[in-house]
N, C-alpha and C positions, 0 to 999 in steps of 0.2 A: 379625617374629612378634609382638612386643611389643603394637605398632599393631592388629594383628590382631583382637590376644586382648582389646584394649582393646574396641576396635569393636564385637565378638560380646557384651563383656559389657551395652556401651549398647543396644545393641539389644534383648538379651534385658528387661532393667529397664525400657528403654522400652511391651516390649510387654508385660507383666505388668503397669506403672502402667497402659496403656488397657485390659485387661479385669479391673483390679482397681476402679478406679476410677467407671467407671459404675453397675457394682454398688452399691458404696458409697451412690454416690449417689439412686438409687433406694429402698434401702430406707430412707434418710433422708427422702425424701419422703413414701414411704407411709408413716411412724412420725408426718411431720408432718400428718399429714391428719385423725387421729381429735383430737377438742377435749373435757376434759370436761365435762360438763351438768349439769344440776339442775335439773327443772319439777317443778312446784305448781298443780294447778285441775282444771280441766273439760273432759270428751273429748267428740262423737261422732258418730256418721257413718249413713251410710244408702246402699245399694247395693241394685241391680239384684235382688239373688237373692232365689227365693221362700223356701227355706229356711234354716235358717243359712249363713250363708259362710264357708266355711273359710279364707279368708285372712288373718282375725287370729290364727283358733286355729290351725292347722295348717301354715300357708304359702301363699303367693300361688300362684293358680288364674286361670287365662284362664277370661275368658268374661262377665265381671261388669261395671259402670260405678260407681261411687259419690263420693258426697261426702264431707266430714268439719270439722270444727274444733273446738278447742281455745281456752281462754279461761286465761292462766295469771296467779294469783294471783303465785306467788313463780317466781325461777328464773334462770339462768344459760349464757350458750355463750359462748367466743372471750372470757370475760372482761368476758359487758357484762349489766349486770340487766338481765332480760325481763320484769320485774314488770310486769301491766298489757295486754301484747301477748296481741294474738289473731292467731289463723293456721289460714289456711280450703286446703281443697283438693279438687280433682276428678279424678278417674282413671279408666283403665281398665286393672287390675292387668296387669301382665305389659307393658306398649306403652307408656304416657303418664302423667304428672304436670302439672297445673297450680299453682301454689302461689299465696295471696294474705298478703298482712301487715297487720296495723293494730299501728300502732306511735306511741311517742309522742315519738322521734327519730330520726334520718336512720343518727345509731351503731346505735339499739334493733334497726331497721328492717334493716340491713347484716347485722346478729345474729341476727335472728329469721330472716332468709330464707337465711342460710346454713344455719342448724341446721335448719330445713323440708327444703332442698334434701339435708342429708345423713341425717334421717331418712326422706322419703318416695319417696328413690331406688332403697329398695326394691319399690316402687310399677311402675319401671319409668326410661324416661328424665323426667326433669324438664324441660321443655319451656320453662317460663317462673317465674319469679318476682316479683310485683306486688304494689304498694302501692294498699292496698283500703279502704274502710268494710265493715267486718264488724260486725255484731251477732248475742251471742249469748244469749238468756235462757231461764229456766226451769230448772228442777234436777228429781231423781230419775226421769230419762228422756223428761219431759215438753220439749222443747227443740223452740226456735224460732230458726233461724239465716239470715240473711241475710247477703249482700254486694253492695255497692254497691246496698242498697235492693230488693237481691231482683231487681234487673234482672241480676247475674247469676249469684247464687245463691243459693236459696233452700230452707231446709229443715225440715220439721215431725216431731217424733218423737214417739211413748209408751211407756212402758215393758210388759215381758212378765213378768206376775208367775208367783210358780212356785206349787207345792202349798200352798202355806198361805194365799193369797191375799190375798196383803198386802206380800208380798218381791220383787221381779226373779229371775228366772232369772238364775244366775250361772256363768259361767266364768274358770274358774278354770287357773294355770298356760299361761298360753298363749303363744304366739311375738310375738307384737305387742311392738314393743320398749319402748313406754312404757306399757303397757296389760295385764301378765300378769296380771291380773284386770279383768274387762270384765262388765257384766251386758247382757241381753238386751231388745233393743226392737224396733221397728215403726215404718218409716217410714210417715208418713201421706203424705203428699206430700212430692214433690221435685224442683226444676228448675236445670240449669245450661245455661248458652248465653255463649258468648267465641270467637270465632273460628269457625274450622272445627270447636268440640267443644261438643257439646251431648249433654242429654241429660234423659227426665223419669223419675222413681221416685212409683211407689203403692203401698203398701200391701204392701212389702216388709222385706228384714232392716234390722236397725240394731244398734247398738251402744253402749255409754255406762259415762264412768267417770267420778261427781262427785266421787271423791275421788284421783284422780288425781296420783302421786309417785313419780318415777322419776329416777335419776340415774346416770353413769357415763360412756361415751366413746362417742360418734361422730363 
C-alpha cells in the first residue's frame, strides 16, 4: 500500500510540474519580447487614400498601400544607440510589411530592424527586413525620401496648412504609437517596386512629425 500511495503521489507532482511549467514558461517569453525604447527626429509617410486615413488616427483599415520613414536624431532599443539610423517602409495595412535600415553598424543595424519589425507589425505580417541607402531631407512637411536612389523608394510630400494659413493641420491624440501627434500633408508623388510589391501614390494623404519623441516598450 506504501508503494502505492508513493507512486499516486509521483504521478500526481509529475503532472502538475508539465501543466505548471509550460505555462510558466510562456508568459516568461511574452514578458521577454516587449524592449524599452526612446526615439528622437523625423516622421513621414504617404498612402494611397484620397482622404485622411484613418490608420494612424483611429486603427488600421484594409484597403490602403503606403510608405513611410523616419530619420532619428537620438534613441534607443535592445540597448544599442540608434542615433543616426534611418528606417523606411512599404505596406498594405492589415496583409504586408516591408521594412529597410540605414545604419551605421552591423549591432545599430540588428537594433533598428528589430525595433521596425516590432513596431510595424502592427502594419500587418512583416515580410522582410533590409539593409538600405535611404535619404531623407526637408522639414515642416516639405520631405523628400528615397531608398536605394529612388529605384526603390521614392517619396515627395507638402504640408496641409490649417485656418490661419501659415500652420499644418494637426492631429492630435492619436493611436499611432510613436506619433500621438501627427500634422497633416499631401503626398505629391510616390513609388515603390521590390519584389512582387509595388506600388505608385499622387496626390494623396500624408502624414509628418518633425518633432517626433516617444518612448516606452515594445
Amino acid at each position: 500500500m506504501r508503494t502505492s500511495f508513493r507512486w499516486m503521489l509521483s504521478v500526481v507532482a509529475t503532472t502538475l510540474l508539465l501543466g505548471v511549467l509550460p505555462t510558466f514558461g510562456t508568459r516568461s517569453a511574452t514578458a521577454a519580447e516587449k524592449q524599452d525604447y526612446t526615439v528622437v527626429g523625423e516622421y513621414v509617410e504617404g498612402c494611397s487614400c484620397t482622404g485622411v486615413c484613418p490608420c494612424e488616427l483611429t486603427g488600421v483599415k484594409m484597403g490602403c498601400l503606403g510608405v513611410g520613414a523616419m530619420k532619428l536624431t537620438s534613441g534607443s532599443y535592445m540597448g544599442v544607440d540608434l542615433s543616426g539610423a534611418k528606417i523606411a517602409y512599404a505596406t498594405m495595412p492589415g496583409s504586408w510589411v516591408r521594412v529597410y535600415v540605414d545604419a551605421s553598424s552591423p549591432e545599430q543595424s540588428k537594433a533598428a530592424k528589430a525595433f521596425a519589425r516590432a513596431v510595424y507589425t502592427a502594419f500587418g505580417k512583416v515580410e522582410a527586413a533590409k539593409d538600405a541607402k535611404i535619404s531623407m531631407s526637408g522639414t515642416g512637411g516639405r520631405y523628400q525620401v528615397t531608398v536605394n536612389g529612388g529605384r526603390t523608394m521614392r517619396l515627395s510630400t507638402v504640408p496641409v496648412l490649417g485656418g490661419d494659413k501659415t500652420t499644418p493641420i494637426t492631429h492630435t491624440n492619436t493611436k499611432d504609437l510613436l506619433n500621438h501627434t501627427m500634422m497633416q500633408g499631401k503626398t505629391v508623388s510616390g513609388s515603390y517596386h521590390d519584389g512582387p510589391r509595388s506600388m505608385t501614390l499622387k496626390g494623396s494623404n500624408s502624414y509628418f512629425n518633425d518633432k517626433m519623441d516617444s518612448s516606452g516598450q515594445v
